[in-house]
N, C-alpha and C positions, 0 to 999 in steps of 0.2 A: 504493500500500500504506500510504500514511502517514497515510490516513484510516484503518484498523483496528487502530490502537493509539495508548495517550497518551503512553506510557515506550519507549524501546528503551535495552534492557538489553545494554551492548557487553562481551565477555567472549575480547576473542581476546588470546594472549599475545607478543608480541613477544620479538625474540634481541637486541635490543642494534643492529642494524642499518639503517641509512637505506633501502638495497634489501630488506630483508624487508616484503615486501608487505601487511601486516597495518595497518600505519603507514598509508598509503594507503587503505585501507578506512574504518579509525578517521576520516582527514578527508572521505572523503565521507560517512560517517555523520552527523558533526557539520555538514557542509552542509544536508544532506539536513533535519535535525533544526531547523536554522536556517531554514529555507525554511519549513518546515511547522510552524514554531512547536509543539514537542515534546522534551518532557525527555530528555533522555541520560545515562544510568549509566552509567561505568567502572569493571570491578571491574579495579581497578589489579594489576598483576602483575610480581614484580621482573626486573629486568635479568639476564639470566645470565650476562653478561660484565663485570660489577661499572659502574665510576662514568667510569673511563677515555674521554676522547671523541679520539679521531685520524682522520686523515684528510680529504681534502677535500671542497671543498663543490660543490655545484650549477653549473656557469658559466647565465651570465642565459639563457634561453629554452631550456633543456633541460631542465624539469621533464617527469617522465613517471611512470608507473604504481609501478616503482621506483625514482622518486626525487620524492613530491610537495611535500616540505619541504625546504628550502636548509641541512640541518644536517651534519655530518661522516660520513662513514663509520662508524664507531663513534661513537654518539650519547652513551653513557653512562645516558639516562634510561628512566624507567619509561613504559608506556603510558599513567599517570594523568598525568605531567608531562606528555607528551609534548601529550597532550589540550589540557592549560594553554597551552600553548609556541603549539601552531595557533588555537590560540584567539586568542592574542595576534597571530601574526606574520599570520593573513587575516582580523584584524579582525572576527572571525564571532560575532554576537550571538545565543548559545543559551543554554538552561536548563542548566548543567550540573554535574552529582554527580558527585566520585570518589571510592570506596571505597578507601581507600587502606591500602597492602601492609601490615604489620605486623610484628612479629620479624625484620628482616630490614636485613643490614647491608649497606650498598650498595659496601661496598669489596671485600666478599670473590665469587668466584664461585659460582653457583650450590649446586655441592656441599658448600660449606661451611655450608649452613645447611637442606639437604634434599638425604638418599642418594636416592631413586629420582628420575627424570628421566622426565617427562611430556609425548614429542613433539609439539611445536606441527603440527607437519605432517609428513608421507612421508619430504620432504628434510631433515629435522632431526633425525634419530636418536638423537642424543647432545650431550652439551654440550661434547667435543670439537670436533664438528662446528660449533657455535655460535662454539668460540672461533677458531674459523678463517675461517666466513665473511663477515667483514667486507676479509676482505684477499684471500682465493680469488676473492670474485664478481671482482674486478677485471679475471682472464683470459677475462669471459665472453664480451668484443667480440673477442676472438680466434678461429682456427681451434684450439685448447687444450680438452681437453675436461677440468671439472672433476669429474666423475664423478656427476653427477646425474643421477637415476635408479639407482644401485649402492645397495649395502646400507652404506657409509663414503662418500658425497659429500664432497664438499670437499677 
């Protein structure tokens, strides 16, 4: 597919967390784009769990689909940093634009700088729900069910 376009324009928004699969996406994008010698936008989009980064990291040979970056549970950054960040830590030589967030204070959460909440996905409802799962996915390797798929996950 990477012969029928010059630009891929990446526009998915992330929750602030290392298992939100979008993360993941964004770095095979940026492979993908590196491979095939092609420019990559990010229209950066804020964090809605503000700046905060907790949590642990990766142990060596455990990367996987939600986990493909060695960063915290709660990362703290935007998609556009984040773009920087893999840029830097796999070394990956691409064309790359980030449109970056504006108005927007990276200390406070979400609802304080925008009332409506625009679900990234099914399993994200609310920014409730955001500020909880970075520390909920945790019970997922258990028999614990966190309610995914319910109309209040996490």
């Amino acid at each position: 597919m990477a012969n029928e376009f010059d630009i891929l324009l990446f526009d998915l928004w992330d929750i602030g967390s290392r298992y939100y699969t979008f993360i993941t996406t964004m770095v095979n994008c940026l492979l993908a784009c590196s491979k095939f010698n092609k420019k990559i936008i990010i229209l950066d989009r804020p964090n809605p769990i503000g700046f905060k980064c907790e949590g642990n990291y990766i142990a060596d040979g455990y990367s996987s689909f939600v986990g493909a970056l060695n960063i915290p549970n709660r990362h703290g950054l935007t998609m556009g940093e984040l773009s920087y960040l893999t840029k830097d830590m796999l070394s990956i030589k691409v064309d790359l634009q980030v449109v970056k967030v504006t108005n927007w204070n990276r200390r406070g959460y979400y609802d304080a700088f925008c009332k409506i909440w625009i679900s990234p996905s099914p399993n994200m409802p609310s920014l409730d729900t955001a500020i909880v799962y970075p520390g909920a996915c945790l019970i997922e390797g258990t028999n614990l069910s966190e309610g995914r798929g319910t109309t209040t996950p996490f």
